[in-house]
GUMIKE-74942 format. One record per residue: chain; x, y, z of N, C-alpha, C in turn. Coordinates in nm, 4 decimals. Layout:
REM residues N
{sero=A n_x=X n_y=Y n_z=Z ca_x=X ca_y=Y ca_z=Z c_x=X c_y=Y c_z=Z}
...
***
This chain:
REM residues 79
{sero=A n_x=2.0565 n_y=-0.0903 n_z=0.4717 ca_x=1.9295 ca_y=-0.0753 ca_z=0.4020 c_x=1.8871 c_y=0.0710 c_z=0.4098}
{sero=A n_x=1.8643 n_y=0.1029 n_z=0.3144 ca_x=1.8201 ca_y=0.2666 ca_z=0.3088 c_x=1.6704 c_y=0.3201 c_z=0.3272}
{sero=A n_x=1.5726 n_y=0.2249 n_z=0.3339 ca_x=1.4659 ca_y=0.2618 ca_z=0.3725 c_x=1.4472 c_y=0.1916 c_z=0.4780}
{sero=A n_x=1.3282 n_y=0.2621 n_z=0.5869 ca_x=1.2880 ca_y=0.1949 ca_z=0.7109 c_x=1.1514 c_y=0.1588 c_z=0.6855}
{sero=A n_x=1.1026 n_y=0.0847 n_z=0.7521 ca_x=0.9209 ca_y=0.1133 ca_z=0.7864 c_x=0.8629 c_y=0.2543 c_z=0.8757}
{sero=A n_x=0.9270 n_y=0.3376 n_z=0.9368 ca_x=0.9317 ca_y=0.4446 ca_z=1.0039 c_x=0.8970 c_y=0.5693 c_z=0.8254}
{sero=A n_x=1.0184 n_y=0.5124 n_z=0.7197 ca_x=0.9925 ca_y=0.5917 ca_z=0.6012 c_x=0.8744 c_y=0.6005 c_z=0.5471}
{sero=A n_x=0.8242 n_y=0.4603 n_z=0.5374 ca_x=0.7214 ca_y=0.4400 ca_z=0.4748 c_x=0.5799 c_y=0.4826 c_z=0.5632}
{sero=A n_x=0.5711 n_y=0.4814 n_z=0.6848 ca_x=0.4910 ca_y=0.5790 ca_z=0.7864 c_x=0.5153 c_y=0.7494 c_z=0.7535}
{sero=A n_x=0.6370 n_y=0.7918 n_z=0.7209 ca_x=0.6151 ca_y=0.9485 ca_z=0.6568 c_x=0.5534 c_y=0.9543 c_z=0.5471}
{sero=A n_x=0.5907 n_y=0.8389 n_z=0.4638 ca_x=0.5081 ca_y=0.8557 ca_z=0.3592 c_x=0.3546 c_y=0.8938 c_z=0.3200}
{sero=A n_x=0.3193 n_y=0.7601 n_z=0.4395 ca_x=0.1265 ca_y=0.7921 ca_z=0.4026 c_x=0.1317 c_y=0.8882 c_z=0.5123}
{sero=A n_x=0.1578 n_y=0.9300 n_z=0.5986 ca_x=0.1057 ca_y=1.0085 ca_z=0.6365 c_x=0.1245 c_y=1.2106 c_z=0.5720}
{sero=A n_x=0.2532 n_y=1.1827 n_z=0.4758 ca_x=0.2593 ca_y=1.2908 ca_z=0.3554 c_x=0.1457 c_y=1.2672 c_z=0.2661}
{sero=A n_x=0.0759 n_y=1.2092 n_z=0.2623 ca_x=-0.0135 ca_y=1.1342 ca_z=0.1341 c_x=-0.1486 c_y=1.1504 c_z=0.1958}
{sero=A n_x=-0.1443 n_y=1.1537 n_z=0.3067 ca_x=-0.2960 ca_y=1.1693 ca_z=0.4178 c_x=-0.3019 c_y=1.3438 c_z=0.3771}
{sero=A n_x=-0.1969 n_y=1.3964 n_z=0.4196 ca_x=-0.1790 ca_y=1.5614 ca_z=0.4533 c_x=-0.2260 c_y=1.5983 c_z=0.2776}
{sero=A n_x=-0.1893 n_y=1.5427 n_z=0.1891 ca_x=-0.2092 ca_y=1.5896 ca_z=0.0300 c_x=-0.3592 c_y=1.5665 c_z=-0.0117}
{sero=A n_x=-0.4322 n_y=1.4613 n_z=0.0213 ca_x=-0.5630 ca_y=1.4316 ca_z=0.0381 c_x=-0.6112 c_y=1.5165 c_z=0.0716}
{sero=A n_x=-0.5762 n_y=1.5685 n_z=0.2274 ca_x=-0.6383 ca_y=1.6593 ca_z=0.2867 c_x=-0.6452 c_y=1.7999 c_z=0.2830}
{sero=A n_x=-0.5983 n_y=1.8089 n_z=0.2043 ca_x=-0.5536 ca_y=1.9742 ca_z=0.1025 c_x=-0.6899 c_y=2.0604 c_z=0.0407}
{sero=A n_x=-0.7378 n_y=2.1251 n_z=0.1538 ca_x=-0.8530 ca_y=2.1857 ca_z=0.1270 c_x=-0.8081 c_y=2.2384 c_z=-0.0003}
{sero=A n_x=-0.7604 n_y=2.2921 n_z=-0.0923 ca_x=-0.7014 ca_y=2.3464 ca_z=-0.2065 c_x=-0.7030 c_y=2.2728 c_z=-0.3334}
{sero=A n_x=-0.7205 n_y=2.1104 n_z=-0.2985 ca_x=-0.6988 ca_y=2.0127 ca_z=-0.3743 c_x=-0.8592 c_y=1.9729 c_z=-0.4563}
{sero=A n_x=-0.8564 n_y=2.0163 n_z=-0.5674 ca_x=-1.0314 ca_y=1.9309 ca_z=-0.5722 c_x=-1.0393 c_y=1.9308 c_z=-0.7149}
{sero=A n_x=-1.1438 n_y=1.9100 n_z=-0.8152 ca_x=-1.1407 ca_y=1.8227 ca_z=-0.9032 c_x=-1.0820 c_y=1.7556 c_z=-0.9504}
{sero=A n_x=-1.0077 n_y=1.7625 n_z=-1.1015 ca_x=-0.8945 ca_y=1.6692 ca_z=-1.1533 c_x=-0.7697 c_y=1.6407 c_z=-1.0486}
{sero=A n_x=-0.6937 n_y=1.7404 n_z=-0.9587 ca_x=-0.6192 ca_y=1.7674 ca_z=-0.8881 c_x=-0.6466 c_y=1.6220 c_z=-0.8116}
{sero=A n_x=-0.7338 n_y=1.6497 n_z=-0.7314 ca_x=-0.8140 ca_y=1.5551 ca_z=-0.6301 c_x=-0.8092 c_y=1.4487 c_z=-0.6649}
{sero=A n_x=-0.8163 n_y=1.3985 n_z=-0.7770 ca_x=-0.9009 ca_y=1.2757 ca_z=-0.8287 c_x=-0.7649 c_y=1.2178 c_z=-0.8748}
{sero=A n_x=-0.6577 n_y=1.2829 n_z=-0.9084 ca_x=-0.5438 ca_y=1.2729 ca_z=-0.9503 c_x=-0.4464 c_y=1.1890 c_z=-0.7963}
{sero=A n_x=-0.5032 n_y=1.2866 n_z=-0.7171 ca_x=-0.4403 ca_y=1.2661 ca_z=-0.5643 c_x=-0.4936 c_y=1.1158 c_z=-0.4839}
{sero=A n_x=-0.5866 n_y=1.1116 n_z=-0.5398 ca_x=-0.6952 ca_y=0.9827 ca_z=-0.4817 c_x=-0.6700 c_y=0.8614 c_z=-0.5887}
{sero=A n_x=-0.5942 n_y=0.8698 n_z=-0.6943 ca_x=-0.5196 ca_y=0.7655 ca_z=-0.7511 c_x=-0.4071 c_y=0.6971 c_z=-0.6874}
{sero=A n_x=-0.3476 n_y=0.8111 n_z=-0.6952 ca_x=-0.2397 ca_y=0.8248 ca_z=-0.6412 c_x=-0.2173 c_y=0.7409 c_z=-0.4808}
{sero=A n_x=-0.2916 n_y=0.8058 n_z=-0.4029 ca_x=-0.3109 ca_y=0.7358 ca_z=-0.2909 c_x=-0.3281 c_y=0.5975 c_z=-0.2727}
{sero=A n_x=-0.4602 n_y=0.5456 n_z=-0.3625 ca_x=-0.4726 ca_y=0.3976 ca_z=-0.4338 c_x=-0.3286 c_y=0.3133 c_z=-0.4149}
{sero=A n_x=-0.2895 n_y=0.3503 n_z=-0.5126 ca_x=-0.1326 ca_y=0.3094 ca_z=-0.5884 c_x=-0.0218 c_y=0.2812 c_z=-0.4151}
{sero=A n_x=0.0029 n_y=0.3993 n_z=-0.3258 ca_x=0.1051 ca_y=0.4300 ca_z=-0.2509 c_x=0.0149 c_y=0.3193 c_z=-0.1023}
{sero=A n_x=-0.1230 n_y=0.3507 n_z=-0.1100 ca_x=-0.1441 ca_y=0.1677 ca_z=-0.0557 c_x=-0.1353 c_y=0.0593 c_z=-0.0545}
{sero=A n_x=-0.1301 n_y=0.0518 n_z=-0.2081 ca_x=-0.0885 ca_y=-0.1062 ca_z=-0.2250 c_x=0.0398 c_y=-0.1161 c_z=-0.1882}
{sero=A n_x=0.0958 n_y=-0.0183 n_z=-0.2734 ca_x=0.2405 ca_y=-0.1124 ca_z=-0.2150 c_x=0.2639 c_y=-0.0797 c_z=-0.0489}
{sero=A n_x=0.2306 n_y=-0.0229 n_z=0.0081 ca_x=0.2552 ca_y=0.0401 ca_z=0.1685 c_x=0.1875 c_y=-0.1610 c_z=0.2177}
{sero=A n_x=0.0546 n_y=-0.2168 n_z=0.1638 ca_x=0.0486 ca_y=-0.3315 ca_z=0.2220 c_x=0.1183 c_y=-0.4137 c_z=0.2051}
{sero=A n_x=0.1959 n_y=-0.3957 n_z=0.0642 ca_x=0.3105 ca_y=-0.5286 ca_z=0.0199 c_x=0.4294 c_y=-0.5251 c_z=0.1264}
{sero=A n_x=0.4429 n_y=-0.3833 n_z=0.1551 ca_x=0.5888 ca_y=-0.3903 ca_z=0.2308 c_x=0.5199 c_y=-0.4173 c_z=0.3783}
{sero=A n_x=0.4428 n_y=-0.4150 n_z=0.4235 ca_x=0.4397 ca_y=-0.3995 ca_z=0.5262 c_x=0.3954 c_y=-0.5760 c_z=0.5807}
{sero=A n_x=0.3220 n_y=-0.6285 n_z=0.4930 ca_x=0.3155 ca_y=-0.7848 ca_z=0.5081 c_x=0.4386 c_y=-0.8314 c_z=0.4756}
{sero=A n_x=0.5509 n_y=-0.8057 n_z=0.3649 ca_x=0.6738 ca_y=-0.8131 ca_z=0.3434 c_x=0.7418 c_y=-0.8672 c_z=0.5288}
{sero=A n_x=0.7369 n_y=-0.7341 n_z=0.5879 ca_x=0.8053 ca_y=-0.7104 ca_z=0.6687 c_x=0.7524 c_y=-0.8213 c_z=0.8064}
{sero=A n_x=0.6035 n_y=-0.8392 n_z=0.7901 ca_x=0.5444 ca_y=-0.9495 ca_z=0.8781 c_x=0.6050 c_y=-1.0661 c_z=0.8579}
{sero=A n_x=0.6130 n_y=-1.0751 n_z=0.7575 ca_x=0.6446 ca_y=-1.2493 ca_z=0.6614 c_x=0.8134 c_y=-1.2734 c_z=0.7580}
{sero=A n_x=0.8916 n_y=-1.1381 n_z=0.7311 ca_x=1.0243 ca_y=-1.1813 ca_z=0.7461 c_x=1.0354 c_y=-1.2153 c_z=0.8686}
{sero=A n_x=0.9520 n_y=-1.0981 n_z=1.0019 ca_x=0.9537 ca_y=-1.1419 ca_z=1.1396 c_x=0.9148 c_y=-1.2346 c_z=1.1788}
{sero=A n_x=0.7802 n_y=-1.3286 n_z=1.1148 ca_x=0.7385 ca_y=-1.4440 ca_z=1.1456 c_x=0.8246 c_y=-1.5172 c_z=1.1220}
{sero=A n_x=0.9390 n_y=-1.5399 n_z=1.0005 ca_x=1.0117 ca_y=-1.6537 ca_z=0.9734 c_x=1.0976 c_y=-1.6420 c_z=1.0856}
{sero=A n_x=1.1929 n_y=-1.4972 n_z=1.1142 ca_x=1.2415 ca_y=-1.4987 ca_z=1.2084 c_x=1.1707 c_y=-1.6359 c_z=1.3483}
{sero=A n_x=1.0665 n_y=-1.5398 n_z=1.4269 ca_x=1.0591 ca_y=-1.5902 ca_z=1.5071 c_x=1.0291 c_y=-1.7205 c_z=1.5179}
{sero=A n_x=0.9723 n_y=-1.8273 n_z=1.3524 ca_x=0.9650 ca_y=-1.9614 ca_z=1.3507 c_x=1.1150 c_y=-1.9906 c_z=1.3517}
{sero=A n_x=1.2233 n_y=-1.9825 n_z=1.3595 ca_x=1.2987 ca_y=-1.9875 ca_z=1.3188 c_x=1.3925 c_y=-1.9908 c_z=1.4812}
{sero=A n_x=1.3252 n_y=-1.9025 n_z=1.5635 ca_x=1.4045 ca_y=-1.9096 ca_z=1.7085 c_x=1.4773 c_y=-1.8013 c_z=1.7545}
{sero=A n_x=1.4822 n_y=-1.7223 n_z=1.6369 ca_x=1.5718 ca_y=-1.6227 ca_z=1.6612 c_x=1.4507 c_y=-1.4500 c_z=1.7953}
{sero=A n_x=1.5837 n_y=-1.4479 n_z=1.7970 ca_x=1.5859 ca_y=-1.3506 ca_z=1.9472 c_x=1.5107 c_y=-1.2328 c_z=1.8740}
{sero=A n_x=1.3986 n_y=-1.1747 n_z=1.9447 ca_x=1.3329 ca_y=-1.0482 ca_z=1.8973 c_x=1.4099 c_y=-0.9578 c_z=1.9509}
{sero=A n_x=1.5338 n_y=-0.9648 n_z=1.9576 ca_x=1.6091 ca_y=-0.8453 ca_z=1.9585 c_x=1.6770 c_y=-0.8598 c_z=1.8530}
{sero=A n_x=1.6612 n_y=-0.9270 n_z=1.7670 ca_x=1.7428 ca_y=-0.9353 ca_z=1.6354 c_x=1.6782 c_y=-0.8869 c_z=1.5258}
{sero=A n_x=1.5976 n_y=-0.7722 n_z=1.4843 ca_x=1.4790 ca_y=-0.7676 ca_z=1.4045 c_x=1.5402 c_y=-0.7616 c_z=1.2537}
{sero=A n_x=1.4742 n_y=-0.8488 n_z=1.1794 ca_x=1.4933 ca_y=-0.8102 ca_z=1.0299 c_x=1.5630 c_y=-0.6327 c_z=0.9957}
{sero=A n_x=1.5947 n_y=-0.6379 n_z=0.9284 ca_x=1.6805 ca_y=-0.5004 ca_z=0.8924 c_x=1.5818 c_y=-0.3668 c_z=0.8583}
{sero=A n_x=1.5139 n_y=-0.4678 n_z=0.7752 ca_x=1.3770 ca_y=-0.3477 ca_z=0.7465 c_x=1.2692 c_y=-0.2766 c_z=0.7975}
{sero=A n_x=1.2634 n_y=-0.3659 n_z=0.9338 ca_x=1.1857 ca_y=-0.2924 ca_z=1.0393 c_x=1.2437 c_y=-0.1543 c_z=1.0832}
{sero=A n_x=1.3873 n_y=-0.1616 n_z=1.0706 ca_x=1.4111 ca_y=-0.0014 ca_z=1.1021 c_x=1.4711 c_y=-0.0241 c_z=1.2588}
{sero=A n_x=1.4794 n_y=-0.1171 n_z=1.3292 ca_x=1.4960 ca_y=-0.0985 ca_z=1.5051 c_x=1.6392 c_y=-0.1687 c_z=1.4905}
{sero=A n_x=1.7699 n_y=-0.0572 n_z=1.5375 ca_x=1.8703 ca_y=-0.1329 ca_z=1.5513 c_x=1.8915 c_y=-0.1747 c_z=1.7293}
{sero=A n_x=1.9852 n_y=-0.2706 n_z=1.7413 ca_x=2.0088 ca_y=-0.3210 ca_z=1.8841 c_x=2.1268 c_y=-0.2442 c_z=1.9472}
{sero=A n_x=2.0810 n_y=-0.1570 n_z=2.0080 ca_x=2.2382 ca_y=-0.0434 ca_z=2.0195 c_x=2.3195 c_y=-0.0954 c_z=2.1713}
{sero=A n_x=2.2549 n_y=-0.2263 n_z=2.2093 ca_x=2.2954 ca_y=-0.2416 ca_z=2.3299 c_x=2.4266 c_y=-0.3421 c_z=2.3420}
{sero=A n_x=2.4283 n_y=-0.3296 n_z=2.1958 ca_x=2.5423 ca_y=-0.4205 ca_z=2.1591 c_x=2.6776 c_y=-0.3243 c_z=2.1711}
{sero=A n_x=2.6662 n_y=-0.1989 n_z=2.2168 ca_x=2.7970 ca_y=-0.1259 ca_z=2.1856 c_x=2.7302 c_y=0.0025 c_z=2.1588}
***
C-alpha cells in the first residue's frame, strides 16, 4: 500500500503551515480555506475508514499486532 495514515498526518499538517502563511490573504486565503474544507473531509473519511477496518479486525479476534495495512505500523518482529 503506498499511502500511510502517518502520510495523511503530513498532509494536514502541510495544509495547517499554508493556512498559516502570514503572506496568504484575500482571494489567496479564501482559496486556501476551501481548500482546507475539501482535504478534511476526506482526511475524516480515511481516517474513520481506517477505524472501521481495526474495529472489524478486533471483532473479528485478530491480534493487534496484526494492524490493517493502512495504518502504516508494520510487525518487524517477525524477522
Amino acid at each position: 500500500m503506498k499511502n500511510k495514515l502517518i502520510d495523511l498526518n503530513n498532509h494536514l499538517f502541510a495544509q495547517l503551515e499554508r493556512l498559516s502563511d502570514k503572506d496568504n490573504s484575500g482571494e489567496n486565503l479564501q482559496e486556501e480555506i476551501e481548500r482546507s474544507k475539501a482535504v478534511g473531509s476526506i482526511a475524516r473519511n480515511i481516517i474513520d475508514n481506517a477505524r472501521l477496518a481495526l474495529d472489524a479486525q478486533k471483532a473479528l479476534g485478530d491480534s493487534v499486532r496484526t494492524l490493517p495495512a493502512m495504518i502504516g505500523i508494520e510487525d518487524k518482529s517477525n524477522g
